[in-house]
N, C-alpha and C positions, 0 to 999 in steps of 0.2 A: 483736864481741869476746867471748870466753869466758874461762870462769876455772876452773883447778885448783887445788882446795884441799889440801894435803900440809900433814902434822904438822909443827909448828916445830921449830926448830933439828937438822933430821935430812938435812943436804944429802949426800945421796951414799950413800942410804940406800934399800934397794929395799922396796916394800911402804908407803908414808908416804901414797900417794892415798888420800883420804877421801873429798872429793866433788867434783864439776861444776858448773860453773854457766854457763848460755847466754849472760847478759846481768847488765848491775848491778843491775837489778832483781831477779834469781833469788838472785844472788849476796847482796843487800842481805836478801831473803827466808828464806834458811836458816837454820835456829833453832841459830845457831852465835856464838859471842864470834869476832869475825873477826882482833881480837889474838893469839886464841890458835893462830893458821894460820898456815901458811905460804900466802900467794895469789898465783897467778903467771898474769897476764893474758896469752892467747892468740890466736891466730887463730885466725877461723871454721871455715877448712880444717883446723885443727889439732882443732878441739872437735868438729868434724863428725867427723870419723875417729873418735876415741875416743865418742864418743854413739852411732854406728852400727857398733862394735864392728872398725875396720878396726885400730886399732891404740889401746898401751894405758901409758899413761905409769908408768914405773916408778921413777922419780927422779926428782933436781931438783937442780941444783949452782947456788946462787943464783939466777940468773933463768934459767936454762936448764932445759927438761922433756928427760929421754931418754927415746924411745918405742921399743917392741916391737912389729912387727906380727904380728899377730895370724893372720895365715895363715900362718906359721911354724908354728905349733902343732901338735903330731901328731891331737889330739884335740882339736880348737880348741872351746870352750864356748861361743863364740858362733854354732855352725852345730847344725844340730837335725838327727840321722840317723832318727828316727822321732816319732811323734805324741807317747809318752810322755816324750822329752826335752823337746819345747816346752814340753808341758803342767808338768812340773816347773818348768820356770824362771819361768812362765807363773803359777802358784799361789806361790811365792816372793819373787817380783816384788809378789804383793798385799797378800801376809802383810808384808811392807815397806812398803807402800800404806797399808795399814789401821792400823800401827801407829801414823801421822802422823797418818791422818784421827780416830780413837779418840779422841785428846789435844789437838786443834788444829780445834774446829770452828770457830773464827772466825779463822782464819789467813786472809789473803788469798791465798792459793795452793789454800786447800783447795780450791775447786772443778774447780781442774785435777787436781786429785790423784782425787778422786771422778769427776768422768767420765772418765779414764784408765782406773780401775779397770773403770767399768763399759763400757767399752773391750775390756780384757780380757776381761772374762767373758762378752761377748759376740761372741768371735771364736770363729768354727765353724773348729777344727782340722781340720775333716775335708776341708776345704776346698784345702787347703793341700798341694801333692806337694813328700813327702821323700823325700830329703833334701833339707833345707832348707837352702841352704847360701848365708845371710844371717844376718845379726841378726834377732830379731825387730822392733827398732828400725828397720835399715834395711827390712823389710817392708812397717811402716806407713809411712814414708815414701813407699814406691814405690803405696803406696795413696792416697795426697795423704792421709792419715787424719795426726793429731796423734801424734807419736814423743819419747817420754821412754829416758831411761837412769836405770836404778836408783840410779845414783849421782847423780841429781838429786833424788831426793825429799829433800825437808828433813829 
């Protein structure tokens, strides 16, 4: 099971997703007052889609998520048309990374967040024929390699 965290009391409201969370332990791990959430526990398929960028929850009407997918898009942000898109989402993605790691080096998550990073920074772009027209999320996964969503970092 997974879980979306949306701003409280803002049902029917677009824009409230904050953040993700795979399991109760990730969930239990974000450096979040979890009163202060709206949390709406999901299915796997449902977490999966949105962690590998297929689609993107944009509400919530009580316990209900409405999703977007995400190949809809004209310019969809989760497909990479050249090296220097990835690479933007790619150095974004750490500057987010590092922000956590900086402030939380005894977090128990830090070490997934640390070798994520250095995950990133040691993928050879060059490697890679674009258009890239996956998440980078779903990439590593089809590499059996460890796949995070930015909206998982604590």
């Amino acid at each position: 099971m997974g879980y979306f965290i949306f701003a409280k009391n803002l049902d029917n409201t677009e824009g409230t997703l904050y953040r993700i969370a795979e399991n109760q332990s990730d969930l239990d791990n974000l450096n979040i007052v979890q009163s202060a959430y709206k949390i709406i526990e999901t299915s796997q398929s449902n977490f999966d889609s949105v962690k590998f960028g297929n689609s993107f929850p944009i509400k919530y009407n009580n316990d209900d998520v409405t999703f977007i997918d995400t190949s809809t898009f004209i310019n969809n942000s989760f497909r990479f048309e050249r090296k220097e898109h990835l690479q933007f989402y790619i150095d974004n993605f750490k500057k987010q990374i590092k922000i956590f790691t900086d402030v939380n080096l005894n977090h128990p998550l830090y070490s997934r967040w640390n070798d994520y990073s250095n995950q990133l920074n040691s993928l050879n772009l060059d490697t890679i024929e674009y258009p890239m027209n996956k998440s980078l999320e779903q990439y590593f996964n089809d590499q059996n390699q460890p796949s995070f969503n930015a909206l998982q970092v604590p």
